[in-house]
Rosetta silent file (secondary structure, phi, psi, omega in degrees, C-alpha in Angstrom):
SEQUENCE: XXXXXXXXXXXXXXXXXXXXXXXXXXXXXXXXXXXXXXXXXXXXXXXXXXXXX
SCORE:     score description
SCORE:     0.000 S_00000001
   1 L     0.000  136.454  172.965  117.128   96.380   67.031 S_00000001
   2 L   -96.464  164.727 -178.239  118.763   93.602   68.790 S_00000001
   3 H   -21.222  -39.858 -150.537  119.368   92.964   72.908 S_00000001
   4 H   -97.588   -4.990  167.013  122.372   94.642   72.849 S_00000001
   5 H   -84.362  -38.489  169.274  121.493   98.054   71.106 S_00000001
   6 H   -67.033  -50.004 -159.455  118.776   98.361   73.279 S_00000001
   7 L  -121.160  -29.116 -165.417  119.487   97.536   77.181 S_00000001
   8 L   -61.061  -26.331 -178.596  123.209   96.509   77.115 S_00000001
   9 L   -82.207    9.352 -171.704  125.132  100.010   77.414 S_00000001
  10 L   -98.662  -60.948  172.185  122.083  100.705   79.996 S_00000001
  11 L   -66.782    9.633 -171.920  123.406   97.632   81.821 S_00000001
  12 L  -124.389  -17.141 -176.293  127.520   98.424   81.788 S_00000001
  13 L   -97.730  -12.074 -154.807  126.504  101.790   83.004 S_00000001
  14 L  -100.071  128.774  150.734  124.075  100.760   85.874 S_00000001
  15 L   -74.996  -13.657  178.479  125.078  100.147   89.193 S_00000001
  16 L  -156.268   -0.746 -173.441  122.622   97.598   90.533 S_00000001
  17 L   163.095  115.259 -168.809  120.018   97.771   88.089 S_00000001
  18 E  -114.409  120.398  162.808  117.660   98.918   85.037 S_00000001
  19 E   -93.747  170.835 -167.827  114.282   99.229   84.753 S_00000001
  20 E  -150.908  131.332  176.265  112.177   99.558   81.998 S_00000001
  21 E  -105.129  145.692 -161.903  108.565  100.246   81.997 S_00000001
  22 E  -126.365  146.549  127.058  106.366   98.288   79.308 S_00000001
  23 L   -18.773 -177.993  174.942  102.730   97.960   78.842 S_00000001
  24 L  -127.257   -3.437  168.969  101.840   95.395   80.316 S_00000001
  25 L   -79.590  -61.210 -178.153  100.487   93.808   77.177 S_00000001
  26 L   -52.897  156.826  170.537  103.544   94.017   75.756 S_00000001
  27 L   -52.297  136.895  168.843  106.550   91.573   74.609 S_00000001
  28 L   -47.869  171.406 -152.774  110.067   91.551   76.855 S_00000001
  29 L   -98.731  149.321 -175.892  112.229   93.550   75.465 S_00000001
  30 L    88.164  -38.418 -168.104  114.508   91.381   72.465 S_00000001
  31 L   107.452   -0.181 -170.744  112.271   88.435   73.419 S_00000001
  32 L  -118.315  105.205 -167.424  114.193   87.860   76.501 S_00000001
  33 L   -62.272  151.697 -160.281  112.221   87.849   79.767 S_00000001
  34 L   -92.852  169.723 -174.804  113.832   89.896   82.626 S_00000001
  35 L   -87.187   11.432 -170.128  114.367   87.933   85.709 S_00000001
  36 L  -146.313  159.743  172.442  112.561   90.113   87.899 S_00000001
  37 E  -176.901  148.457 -154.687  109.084   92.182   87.321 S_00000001
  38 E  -123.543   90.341 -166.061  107.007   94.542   88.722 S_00000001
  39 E   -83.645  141.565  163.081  103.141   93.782   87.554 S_00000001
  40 L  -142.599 -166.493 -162.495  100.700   96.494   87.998 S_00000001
  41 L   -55.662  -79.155 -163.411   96.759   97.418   86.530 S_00000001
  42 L  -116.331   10.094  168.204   98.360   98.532   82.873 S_00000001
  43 L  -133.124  166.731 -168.825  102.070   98.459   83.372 S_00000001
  44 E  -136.106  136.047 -177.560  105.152   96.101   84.110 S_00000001
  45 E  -108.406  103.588  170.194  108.388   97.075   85.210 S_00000001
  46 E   -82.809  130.616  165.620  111.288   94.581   83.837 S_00000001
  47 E   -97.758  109.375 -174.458  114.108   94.319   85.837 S_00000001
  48 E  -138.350  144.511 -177.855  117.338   93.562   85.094 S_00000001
  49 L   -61.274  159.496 -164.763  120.399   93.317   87.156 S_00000001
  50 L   -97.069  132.768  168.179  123.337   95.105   86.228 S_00000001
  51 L   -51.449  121.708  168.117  126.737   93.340   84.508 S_00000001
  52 L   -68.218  158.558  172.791  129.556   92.658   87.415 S_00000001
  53 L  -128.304    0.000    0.000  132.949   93.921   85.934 S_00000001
């Protein structure tokens, strides 16, 4: 799946933001690190801001 099958209709829908909870082992999602992140013992919360219209 590429970027935009995954997070982008998540992001056009979102008013300020989408999170995504990972593993904390795991790869961003796409390969493309979120600008923001939430580290904890076994999980990571990627953050990404929502597309302005």
């Amino acid at each position: 799946m590429q970027w935009s099958t995954k997070i982008a209709p998540a992001l056009a829908l979102a008013k300020r933001r989408v999170v995504v909870k990972r593993p904390d082992y795991a790869e961003p999602l796409a390969g493309q690190k979120a600008p923001s992140a939430v580290i904890t013992k076994n999980h990571r919360f990627d953050i990404y801001p929502c597309i302005k219209t």
